[in-house]
DRENKOLGU-269779 format. One record per atom (N, C-alpha, C): x, y, z; residue in one letter. Coordinates in steps of 0.1 Angstrom, whole numbers, padded with zeros to 4 digits, always signed. Example, Ala and Ser with C-alpha at 12.3 -4.5 7.8 and 13.67 -1.06 7.14 Angstrom:
// residues 2
+0132-0057+0078a+0123-0045+0078a+0132-0033+0078a+0128-0022+0071s+0137-0011+0071s+0129+0000+0079s
// end
This chain:
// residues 404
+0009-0012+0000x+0000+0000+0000x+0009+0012+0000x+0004+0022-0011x+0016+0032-0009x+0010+0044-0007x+0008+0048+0004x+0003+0061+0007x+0014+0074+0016x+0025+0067+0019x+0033+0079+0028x+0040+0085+0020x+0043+0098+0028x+0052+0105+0022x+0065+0108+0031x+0076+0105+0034x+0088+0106+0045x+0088+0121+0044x+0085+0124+0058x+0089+0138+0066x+0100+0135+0075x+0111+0132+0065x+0123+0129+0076x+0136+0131+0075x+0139+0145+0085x+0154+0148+0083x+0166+0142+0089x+0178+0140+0080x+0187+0132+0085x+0196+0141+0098x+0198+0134+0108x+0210+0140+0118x+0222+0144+0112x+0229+0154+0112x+0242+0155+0107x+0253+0148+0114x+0251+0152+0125x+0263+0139+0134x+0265+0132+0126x+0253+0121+0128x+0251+0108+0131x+0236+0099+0120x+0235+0107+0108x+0230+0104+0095x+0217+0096+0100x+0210+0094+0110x+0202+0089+0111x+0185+0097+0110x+0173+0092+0112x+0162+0096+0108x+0154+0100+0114x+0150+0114+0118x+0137+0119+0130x+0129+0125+0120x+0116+0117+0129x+0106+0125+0123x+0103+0137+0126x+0101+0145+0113x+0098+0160+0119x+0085+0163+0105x+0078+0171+0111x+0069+0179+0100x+0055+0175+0102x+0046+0177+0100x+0028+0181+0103x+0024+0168+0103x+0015+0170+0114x+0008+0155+0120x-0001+0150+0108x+0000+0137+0110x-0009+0130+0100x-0022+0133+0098x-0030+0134+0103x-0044+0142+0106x-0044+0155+0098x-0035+0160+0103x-0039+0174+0098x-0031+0172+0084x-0025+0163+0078x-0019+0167+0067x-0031+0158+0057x-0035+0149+0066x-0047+0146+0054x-0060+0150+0054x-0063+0160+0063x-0069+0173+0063x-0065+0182+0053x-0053+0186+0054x-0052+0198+0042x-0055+0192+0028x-0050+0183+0027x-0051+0173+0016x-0065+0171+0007x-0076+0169+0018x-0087+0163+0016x-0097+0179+0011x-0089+0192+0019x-0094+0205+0017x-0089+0209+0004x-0076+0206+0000x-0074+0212-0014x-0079+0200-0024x-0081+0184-0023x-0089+0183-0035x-0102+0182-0035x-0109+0186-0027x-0124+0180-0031x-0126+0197-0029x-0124+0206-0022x-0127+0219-0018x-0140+0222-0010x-0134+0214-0001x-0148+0214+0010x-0137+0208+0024x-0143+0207+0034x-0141+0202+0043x-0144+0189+0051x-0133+0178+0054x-0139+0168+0059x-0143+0167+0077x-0152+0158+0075x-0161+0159+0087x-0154+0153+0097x-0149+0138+0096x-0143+0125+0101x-0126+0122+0101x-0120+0115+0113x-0109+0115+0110x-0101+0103+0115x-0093+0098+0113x-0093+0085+0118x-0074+0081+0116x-0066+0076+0129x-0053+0075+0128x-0050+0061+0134x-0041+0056+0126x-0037+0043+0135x-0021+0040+0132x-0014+0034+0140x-0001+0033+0140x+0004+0020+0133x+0019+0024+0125x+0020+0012+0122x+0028+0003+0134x+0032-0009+0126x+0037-0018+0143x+0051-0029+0139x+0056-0030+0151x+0070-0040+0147x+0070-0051+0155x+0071-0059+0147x+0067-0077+0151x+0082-0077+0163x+0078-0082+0172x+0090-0084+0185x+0093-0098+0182x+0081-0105+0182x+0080-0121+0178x+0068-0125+0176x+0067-0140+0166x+0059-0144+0162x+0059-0143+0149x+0073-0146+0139x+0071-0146+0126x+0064-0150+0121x+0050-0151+0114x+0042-0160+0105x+0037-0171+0113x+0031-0168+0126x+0029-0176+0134x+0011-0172+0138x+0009-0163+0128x-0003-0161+0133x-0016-0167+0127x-0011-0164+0116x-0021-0178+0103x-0019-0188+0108x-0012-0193+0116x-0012-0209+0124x-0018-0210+0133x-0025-0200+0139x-0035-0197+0152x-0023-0197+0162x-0009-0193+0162x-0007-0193+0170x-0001-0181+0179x+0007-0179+0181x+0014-0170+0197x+0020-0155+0186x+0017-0142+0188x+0024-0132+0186x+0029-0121+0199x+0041-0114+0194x+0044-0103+0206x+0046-0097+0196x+0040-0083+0200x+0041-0072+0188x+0037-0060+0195x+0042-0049+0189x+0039-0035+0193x+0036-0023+0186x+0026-0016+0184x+0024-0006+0181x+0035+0006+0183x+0041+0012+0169x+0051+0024+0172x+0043+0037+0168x+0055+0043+0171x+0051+0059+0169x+0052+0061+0160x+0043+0059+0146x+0046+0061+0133x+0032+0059+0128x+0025+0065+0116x+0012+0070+0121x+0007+0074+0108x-0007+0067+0100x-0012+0070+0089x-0029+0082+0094x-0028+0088+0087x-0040+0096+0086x-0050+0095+0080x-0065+0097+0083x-0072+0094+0073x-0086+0108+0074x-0085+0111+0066x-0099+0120+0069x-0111+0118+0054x-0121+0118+0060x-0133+0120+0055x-0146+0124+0053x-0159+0124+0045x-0171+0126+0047x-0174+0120+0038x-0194+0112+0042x-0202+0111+0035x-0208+0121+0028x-0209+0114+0012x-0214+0123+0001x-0228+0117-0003x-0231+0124-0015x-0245+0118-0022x-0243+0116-0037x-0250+0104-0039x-0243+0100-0054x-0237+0091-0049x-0236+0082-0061x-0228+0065-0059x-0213+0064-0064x-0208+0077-0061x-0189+0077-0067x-0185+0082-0054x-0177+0074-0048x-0164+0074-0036x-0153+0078-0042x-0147+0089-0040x-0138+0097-0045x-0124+0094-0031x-0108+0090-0040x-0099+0085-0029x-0090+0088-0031x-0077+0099-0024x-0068+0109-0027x-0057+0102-0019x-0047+0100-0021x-0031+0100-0011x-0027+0112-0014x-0018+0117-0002x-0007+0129-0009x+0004+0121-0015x+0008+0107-0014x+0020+0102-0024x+0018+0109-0039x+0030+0112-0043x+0032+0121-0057x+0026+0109-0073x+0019+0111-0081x+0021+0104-0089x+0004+0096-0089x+0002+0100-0079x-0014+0085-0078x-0028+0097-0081x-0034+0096-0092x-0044+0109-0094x-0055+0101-0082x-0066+0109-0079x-0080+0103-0075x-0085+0095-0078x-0091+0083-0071x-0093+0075-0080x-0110+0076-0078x-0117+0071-0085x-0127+0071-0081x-0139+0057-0084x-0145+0053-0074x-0148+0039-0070x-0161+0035-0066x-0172+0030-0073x-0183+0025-0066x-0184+0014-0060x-0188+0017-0047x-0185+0005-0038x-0191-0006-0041x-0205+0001-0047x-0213-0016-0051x-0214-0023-0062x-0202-0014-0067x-0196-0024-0082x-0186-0036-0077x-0178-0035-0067x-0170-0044-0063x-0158-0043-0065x-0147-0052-0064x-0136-0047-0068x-0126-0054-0083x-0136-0059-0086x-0135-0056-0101x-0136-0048-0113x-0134-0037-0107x-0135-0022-0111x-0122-0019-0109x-0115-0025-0098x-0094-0016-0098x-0090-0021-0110x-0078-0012-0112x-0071-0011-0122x-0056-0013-0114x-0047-0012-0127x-0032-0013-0124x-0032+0002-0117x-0038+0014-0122x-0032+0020-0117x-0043+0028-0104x-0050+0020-0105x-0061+0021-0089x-0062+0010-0077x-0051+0004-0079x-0054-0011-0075x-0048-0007-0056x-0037+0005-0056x-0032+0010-0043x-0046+0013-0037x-0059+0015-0041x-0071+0021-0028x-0079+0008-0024x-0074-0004-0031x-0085-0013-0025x-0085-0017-0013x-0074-0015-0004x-0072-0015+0010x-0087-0002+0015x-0083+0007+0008x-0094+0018+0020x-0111+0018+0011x-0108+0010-0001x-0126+0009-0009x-0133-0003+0002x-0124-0012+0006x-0125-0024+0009x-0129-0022+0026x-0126-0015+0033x-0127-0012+0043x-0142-0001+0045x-0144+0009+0033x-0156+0017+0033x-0167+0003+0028x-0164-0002+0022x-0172-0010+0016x-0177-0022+0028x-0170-0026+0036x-0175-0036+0048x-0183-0031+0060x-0184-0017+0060x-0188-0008+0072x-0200-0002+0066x-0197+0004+0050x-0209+0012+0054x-0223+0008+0044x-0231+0013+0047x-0248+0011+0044x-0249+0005+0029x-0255+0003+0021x-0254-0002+0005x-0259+0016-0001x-0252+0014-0009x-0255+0029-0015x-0245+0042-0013x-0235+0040-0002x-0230+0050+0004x-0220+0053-0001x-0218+0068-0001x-0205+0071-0012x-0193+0081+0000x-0182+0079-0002x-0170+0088+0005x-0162+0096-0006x-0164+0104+0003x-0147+0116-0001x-0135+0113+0011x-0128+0109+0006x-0113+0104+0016x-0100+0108+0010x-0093+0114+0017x-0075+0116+0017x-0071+0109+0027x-0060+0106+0023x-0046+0094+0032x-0036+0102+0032x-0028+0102+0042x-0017+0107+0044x-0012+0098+0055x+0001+0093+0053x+0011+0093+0059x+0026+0090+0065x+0031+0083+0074x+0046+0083+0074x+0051+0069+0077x+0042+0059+0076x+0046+0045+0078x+0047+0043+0063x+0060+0039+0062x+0068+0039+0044x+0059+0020+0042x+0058+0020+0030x+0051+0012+0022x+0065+0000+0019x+0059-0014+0024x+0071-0025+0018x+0080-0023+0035x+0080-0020+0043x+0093-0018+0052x+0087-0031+0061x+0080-0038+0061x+0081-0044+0073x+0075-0045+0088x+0069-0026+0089x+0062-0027+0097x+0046-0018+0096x+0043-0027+0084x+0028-0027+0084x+0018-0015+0080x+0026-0009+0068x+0017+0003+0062x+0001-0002+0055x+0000-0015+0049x-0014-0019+0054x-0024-0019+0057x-0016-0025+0072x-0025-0022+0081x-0032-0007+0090x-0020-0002+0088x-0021+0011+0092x-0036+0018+0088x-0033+0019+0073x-0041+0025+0065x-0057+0018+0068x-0059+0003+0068x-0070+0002+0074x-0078+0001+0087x-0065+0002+0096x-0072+0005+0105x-0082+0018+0110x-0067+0030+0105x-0069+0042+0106x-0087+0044+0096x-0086+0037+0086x-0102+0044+0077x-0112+0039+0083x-0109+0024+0089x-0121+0018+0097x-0123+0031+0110x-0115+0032+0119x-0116+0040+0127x-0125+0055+0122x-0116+0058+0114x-0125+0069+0112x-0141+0071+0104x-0145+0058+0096x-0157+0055+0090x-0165+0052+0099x-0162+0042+0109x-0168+0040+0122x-0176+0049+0130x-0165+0058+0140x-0168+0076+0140x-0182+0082+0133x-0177+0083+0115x-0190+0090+0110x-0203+0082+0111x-0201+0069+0112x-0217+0060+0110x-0223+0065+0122x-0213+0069+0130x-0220+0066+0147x-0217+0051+0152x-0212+0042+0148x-0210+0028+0154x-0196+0026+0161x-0198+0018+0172x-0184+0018+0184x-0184+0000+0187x-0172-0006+0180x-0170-0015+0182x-0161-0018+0193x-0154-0029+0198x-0141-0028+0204x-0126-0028+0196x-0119-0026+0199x-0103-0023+0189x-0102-0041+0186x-0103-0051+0191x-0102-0062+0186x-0110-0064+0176x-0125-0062+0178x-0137-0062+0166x-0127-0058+0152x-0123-0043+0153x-0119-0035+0145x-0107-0043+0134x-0100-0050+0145x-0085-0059+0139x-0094-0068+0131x-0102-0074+0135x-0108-0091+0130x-0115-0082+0118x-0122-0076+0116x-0124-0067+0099x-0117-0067+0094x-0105-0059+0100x-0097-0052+0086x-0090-0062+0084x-0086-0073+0090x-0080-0088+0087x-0092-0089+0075x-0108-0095+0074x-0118-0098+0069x-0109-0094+0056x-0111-0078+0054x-0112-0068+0044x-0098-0075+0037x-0086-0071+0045x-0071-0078+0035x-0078-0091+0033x-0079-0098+0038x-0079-0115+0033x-0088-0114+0018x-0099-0106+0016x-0109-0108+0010x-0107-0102-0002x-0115-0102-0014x-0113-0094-0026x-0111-0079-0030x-0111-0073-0022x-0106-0062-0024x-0095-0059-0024x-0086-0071-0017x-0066-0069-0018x-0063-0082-0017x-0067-0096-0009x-0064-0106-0017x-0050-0112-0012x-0049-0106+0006x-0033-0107+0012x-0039-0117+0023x-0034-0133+0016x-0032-0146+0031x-0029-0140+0046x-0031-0127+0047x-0023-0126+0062x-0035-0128+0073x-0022-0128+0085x-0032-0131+0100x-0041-0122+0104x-0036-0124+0117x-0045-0111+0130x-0036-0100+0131x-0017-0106+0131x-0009-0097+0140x-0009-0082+0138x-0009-0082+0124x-0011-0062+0117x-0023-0057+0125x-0033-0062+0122x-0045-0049+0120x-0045-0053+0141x-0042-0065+0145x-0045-0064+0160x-0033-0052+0162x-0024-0053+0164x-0012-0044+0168x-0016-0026+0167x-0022-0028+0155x-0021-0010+0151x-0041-0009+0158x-0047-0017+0160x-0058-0015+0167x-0059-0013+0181x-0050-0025+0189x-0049-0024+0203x-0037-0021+0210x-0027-0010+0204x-0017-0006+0207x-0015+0004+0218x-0010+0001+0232x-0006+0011+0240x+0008+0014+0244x+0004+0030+0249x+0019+0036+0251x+0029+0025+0258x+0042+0026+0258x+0048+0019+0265x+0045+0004+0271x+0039-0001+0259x+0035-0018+0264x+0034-0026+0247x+0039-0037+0250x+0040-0047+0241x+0028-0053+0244x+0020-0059+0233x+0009-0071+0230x+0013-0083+0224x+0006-0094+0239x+0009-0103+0237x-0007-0112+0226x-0005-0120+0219x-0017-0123+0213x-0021-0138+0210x-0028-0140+0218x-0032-0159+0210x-0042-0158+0197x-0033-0160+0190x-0042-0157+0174x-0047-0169+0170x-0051-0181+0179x-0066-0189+0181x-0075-0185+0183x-0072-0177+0200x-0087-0173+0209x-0091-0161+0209x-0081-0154+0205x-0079-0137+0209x-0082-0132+0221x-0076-0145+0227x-0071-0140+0239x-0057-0130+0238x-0053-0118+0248x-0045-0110+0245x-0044-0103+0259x-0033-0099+0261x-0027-0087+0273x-0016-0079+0270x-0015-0066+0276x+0001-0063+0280x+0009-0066+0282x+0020-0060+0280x+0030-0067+0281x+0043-0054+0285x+0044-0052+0298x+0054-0040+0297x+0069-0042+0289x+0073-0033+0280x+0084-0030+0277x+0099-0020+0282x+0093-0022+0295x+0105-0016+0303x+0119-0007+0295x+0107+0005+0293x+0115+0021+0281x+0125+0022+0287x+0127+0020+0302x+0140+0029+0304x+0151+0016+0302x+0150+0003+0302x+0160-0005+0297x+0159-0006+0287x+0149-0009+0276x+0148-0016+0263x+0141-0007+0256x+0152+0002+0248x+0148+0011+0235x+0144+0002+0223x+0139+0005+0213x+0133-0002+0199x+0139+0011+0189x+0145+0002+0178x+0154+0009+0170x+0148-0002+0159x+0142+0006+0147x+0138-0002+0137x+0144+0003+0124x+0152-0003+0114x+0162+0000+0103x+0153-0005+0090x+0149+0002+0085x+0142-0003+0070x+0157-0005+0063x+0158-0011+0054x+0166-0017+0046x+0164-0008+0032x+0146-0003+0030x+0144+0005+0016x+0146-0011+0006x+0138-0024+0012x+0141-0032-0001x+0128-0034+0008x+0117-0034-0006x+0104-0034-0004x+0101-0045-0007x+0088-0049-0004x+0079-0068-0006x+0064-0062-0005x+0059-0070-0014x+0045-0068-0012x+0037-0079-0008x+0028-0081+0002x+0025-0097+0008x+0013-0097-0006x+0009-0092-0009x-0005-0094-0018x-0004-0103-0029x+0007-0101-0038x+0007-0105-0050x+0026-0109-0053x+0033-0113-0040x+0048-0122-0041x+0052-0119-0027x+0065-0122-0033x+0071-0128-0021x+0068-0139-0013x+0064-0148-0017x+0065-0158-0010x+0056-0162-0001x+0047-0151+0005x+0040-0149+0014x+0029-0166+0011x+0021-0162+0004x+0011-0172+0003x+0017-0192-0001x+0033-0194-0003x+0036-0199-0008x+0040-0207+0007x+0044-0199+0010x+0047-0207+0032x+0036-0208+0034x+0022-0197+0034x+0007-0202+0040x+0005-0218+0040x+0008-0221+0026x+0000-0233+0021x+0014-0242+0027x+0024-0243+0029x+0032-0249+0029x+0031-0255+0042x+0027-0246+0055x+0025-0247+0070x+0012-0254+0067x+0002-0253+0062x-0011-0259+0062x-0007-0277+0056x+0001-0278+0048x+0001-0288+0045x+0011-0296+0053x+0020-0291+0060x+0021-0298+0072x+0012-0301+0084x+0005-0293+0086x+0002-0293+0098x-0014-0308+0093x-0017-0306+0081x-0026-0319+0072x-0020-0328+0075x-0006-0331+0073x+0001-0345+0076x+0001-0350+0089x+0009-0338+0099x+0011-0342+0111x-0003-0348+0120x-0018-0343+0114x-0026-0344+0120x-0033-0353+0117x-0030-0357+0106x-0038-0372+0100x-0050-0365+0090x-0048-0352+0087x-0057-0346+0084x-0068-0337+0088x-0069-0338+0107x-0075-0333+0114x-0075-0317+0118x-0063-0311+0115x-0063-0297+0111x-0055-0293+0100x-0059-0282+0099x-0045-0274+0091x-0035-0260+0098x-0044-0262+0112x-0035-0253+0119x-0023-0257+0126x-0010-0256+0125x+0001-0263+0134x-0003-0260+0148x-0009-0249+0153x-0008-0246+0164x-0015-0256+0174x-0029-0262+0163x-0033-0279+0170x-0026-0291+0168x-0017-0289+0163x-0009-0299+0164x+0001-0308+0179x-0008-0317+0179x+0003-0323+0196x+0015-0322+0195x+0020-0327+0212x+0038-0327+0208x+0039-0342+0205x+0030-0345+0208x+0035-0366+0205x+0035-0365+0187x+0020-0358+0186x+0017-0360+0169x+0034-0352+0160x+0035-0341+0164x+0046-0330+0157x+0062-0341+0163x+0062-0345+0172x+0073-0353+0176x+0077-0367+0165x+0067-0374+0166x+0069-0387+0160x+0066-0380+0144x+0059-0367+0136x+0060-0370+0121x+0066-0360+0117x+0072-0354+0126x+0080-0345+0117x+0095-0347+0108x+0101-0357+0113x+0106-0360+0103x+0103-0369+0087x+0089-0371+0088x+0089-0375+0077x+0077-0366+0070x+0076-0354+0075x+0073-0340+0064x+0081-0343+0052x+0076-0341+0043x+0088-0334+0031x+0093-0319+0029x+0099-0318+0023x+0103-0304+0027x+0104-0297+0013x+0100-0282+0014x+0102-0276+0025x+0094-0275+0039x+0082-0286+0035x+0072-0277+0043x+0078-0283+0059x+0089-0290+0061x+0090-0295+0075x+0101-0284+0077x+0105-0275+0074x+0114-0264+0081x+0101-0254+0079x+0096-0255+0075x+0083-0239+0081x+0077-0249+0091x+0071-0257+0094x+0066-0263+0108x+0076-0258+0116x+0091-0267+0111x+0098-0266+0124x+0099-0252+0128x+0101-0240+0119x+0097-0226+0127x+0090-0224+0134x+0076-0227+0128x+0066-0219+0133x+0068-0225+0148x+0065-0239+0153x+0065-0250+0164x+0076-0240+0173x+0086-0239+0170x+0094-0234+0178x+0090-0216+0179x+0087-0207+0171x+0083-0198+0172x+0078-0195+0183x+0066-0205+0180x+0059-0200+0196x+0059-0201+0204x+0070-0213+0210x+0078-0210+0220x+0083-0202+0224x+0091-0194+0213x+0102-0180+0216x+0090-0170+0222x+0074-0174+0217x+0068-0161+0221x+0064-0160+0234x+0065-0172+0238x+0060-0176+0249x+0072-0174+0264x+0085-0177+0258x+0095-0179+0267x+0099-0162+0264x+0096-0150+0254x+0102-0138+0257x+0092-0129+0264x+0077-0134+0264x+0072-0125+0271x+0072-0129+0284x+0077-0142+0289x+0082-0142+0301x+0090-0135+0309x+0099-0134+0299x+0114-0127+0300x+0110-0115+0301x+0102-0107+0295x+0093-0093+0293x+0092-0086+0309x+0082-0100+0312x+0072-0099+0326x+0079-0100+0338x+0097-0104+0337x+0104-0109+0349x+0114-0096+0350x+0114-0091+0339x+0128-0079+0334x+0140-0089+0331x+0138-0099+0323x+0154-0099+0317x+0151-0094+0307x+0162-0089+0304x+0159-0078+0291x+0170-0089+0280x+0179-0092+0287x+0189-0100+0279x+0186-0114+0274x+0179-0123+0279x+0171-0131+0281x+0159-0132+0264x+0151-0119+0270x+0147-0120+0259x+0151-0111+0246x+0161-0107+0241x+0170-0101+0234x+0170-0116+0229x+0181-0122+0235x+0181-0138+0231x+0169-0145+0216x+0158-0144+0223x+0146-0150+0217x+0151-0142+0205x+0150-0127+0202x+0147-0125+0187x+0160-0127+0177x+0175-0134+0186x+0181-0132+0175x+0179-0150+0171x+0174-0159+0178x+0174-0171+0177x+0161-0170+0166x+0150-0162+0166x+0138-0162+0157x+0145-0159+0143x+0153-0146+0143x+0159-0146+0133x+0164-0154+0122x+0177-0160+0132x+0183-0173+0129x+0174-0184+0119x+0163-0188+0127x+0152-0196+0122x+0142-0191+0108x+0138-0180+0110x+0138-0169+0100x+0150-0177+0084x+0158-0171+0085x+0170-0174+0080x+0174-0189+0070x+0167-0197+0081x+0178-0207+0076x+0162-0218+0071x+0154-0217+0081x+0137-0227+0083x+0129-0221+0076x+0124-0208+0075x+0121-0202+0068x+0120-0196+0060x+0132-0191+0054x+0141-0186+0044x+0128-0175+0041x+0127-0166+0048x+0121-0156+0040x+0130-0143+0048x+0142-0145+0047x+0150-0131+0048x+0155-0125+0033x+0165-0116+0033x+0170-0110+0018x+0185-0111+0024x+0192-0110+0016x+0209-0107+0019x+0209-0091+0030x+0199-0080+0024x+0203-0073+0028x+0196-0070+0045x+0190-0075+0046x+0180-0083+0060x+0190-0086+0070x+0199-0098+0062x+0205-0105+0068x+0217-0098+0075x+0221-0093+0066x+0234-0081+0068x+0231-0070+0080x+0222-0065+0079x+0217-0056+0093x+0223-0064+0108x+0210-0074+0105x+0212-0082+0111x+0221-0086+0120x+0233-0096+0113x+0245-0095+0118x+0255-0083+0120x+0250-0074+0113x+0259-0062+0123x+0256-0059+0131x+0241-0055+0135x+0235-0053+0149x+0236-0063+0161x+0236-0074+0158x+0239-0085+0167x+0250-0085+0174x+0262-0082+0161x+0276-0081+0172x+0280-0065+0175x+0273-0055+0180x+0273-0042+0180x+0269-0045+0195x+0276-0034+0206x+0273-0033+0218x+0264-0025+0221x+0254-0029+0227x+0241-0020+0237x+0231-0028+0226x+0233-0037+0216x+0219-0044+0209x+0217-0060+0215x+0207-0063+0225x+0203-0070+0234x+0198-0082+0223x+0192-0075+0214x+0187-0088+0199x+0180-0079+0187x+0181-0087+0180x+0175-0084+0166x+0169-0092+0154x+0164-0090+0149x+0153-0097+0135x+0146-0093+0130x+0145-0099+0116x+0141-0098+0107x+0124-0093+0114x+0115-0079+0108x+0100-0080+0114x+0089-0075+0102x+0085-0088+0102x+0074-0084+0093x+0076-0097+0087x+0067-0095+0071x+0061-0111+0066x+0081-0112+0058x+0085-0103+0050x+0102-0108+0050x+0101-0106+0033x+0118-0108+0031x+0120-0107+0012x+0123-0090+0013x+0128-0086+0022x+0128-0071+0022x+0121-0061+0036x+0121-0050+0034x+0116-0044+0047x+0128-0044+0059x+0123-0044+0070x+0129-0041+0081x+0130-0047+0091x+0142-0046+0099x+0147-0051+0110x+0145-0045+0121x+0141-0049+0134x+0140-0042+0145x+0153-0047+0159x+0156-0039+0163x+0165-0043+0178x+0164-0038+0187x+0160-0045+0198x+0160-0045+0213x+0172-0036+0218x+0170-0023+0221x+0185-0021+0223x+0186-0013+0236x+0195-0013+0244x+0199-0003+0259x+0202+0011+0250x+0187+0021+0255x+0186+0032+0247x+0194+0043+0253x+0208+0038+0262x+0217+0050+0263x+0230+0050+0251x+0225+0035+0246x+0236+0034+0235x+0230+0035+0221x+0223+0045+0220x+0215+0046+0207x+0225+0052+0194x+0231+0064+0199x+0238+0069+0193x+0252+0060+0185x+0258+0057+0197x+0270+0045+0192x+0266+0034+0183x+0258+0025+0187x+0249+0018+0178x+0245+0022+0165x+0238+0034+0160x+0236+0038+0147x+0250+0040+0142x+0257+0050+0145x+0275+0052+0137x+0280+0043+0139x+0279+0029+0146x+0285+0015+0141x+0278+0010+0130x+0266+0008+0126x+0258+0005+0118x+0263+0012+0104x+0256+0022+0107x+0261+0030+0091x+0276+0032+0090x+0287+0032+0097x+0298+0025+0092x+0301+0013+0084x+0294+0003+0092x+0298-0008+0085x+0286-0014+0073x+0275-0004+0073x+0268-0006+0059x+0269-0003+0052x+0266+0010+0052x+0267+0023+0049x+0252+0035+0051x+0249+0040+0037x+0242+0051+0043x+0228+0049+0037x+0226+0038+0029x+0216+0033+0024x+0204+0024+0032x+0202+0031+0043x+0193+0026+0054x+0185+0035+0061x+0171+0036+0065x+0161+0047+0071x+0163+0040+0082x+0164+0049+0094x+0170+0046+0111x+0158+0053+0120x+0149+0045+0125x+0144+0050+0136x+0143+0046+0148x+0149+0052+0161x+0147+0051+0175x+0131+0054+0180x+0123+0045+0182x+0113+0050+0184x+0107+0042+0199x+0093+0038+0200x+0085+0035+0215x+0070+0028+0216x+0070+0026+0221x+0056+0018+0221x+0045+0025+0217x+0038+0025+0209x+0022+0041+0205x+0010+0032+0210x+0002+0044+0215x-0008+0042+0211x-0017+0031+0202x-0029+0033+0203x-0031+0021+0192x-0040+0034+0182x-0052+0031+0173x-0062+0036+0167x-0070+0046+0172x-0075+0058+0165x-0082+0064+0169x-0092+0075+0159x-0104+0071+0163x-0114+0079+0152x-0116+0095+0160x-0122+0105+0151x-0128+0116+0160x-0136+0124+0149x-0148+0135+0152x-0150+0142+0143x-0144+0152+0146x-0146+0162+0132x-0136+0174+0133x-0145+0181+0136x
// end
């Protein structure tokens, strides 16, 4: 989904990335004021988020730890009259598109096909007949890893919501905009963990998630030990239409068919006697994506313990071992993934790190002691170089609608 635009000036020191420049809200406010030339009513923001753990463990029904960051798509709107939904980014290059919701989405095009995320989301919420004027704005970069997406639909559900007058709970909200990606309007195998993360995100706490039951809690992230420092690489993947994404789905499912006798296709029901005695006679690849995922959720399980006790080091641990597995069981890292990676790992004040998001590109996040933030980035871009977006960021907030 490509709707941001980077408002981001480099440090001179120390070449790295703060955000600076007009809040998302209001920038898709101005936005939505100079093209339609009216004013929107509705407004709706949600954060994107960085997977701590639980690679691709969520389509398995199983274990995620993830967090909402400070990074942040905009959405503003109003109902119109007439059956054309008019749909604006400030990204340079994408004209209006314009969309009848009850035509379906057999109506996108190649070069309309970026709004089926937010047609698809108007289209699940509102009444038959109903038409929007909408602008997007904002600063979760598109392909990095941590969930521009989702962002985008959480934030328009939030704010569509708002104008109907309807107040669901922020999990309701995730399990939609999951609905909406999975479904024909975009057509992305993914889980719960995006749209839950950027829906039920709070300040200064990690979410832990059973993506069986939805069952879910907090999870403190103890800020004053453990900073989050997330490195886009700028090598993009799109889950919708490659990368590999749907090609592991089916690959975990068809293990988890064997291991079970046929009885599920989720690994996450898979016994230890059943997963013990057949996993070696998986064929592979699909018996190194079991063997991740299986082990995954352990890691999610054994770091949010480590979370809840304060070892911080402990669980640093888990994400470079997820990595690892990532890597080698998985194989859905990139060379240039990898490379981060191992230079952050052997860099002092970085407690752990990995690969975060579905993978093939995007970004890496590290657990890091945030007095050594500075040292840490001038080791990095030394030994990379300067071809990396760097942010020190924090736990956010989750979603939020409002009228103007």
């Amino acid at each position: 989904m490509r709707t941001h635009r980077e408002l981001q000036t480099p440090d001179s020191a120390l070449g790295y990335d703060i955000r600076m420049g007009i809040d998302v809200t209001l920038r898709a406010t101005q936005l939505f004021l100079s093209a339609f030339d009216a004013a929107p009513e509705y407004a709706g923001s949600a954060p994107g988020r960085v997977e701590l753990l639980g690679n691709h463990t969520d389509y398995n029904g199983g274990f995620v730890l993830t967090a909402a960051v400070d990074i942040r798509t905009g959405v503003s709107l109003r109902r119109v009259s007439g059956g054309m939904t008019r749909i604006i980014t400030e990204l340079p290059g994408h004209q209006t598109a314009h969309i009848n919701l009850s035509a379906g989405p057999a109506q996108l095009t190649a070069e309309t096909q970026w709004c089926g995320y937010v047609a698809g989301v108007l289209d699940y919420f509102s009444p038959p007949g109903a038409a929007w004027d909408v602008a997007i704005a904002s600063d979760v970069p598109d392909g990095s890893g941590i969930s521009s997406s989702a962002a985008v639909l959480v934030a328009t559900a939030s704010a569509v919501l708002t104008a109907l007058g309807k107040s669901i709970s922020p999990m309701e909200i995730a399990v939609a905009c999951r609905a909406v990606e999975n479904g024909p309007w975009v057509g992305a195998p993914v889980g719960l963990l995006d749209q839950f993360s950027s829906a039920c995100g709070e300040s200064g706490m990690a979410l832990f998630l059973d993506c069986k039951t939805f069952d879910w809690k907090r999870v403190p992230l103890h800020a004053d030990q453990l900073g989050i420092l997330i490195v886009n690489t700028n090598i993009k993947h799109a889950l919708a239409d490659g990368g590999g994404y749907a090609s592991r789905r089916k690959e975990c499912e068809a293990a988890a068919l064997q291991l079970s006798g046929g009885r599920t296709s989720l690994l996450r029901d898979i016994s230890l006697i059943e997963y013990s005695d057949g996993i070696e006679s998986v064929e592979q690849p699909a018996q190194n994506r079991a063997r991740h995922v299986w082990d995954e959720n352990g890691r999610v399980q054994l770091g949010t313990s480590c979370l809840e006790s304060g070892d911080i080091v402990g669980f640093g641990a888990q994400l470079n071992a997820s990595h690892a597995s990532c890597r080698l069981l998985f194989e859905n890292t990139c060379s240039e993934i990898d490379n981060v990676q191992a230079i952050l790992e052997h860099t002092d004040g970085v407690y752990g790190v990995k690969l975060s998001g579905g993978g093939w590109g995007g970004s890496v996040v590290a657990v890091i002691n945030p007095t050594t933030v500075d040292s840490i980035v001038t080791k990095l871009k030394s030994d990379y170089g300067d071809r990396l977006s760097i942010l020190a960021t924090s736990a956010s907030a989750g979603a939020q609608g409002m009228a103007l």
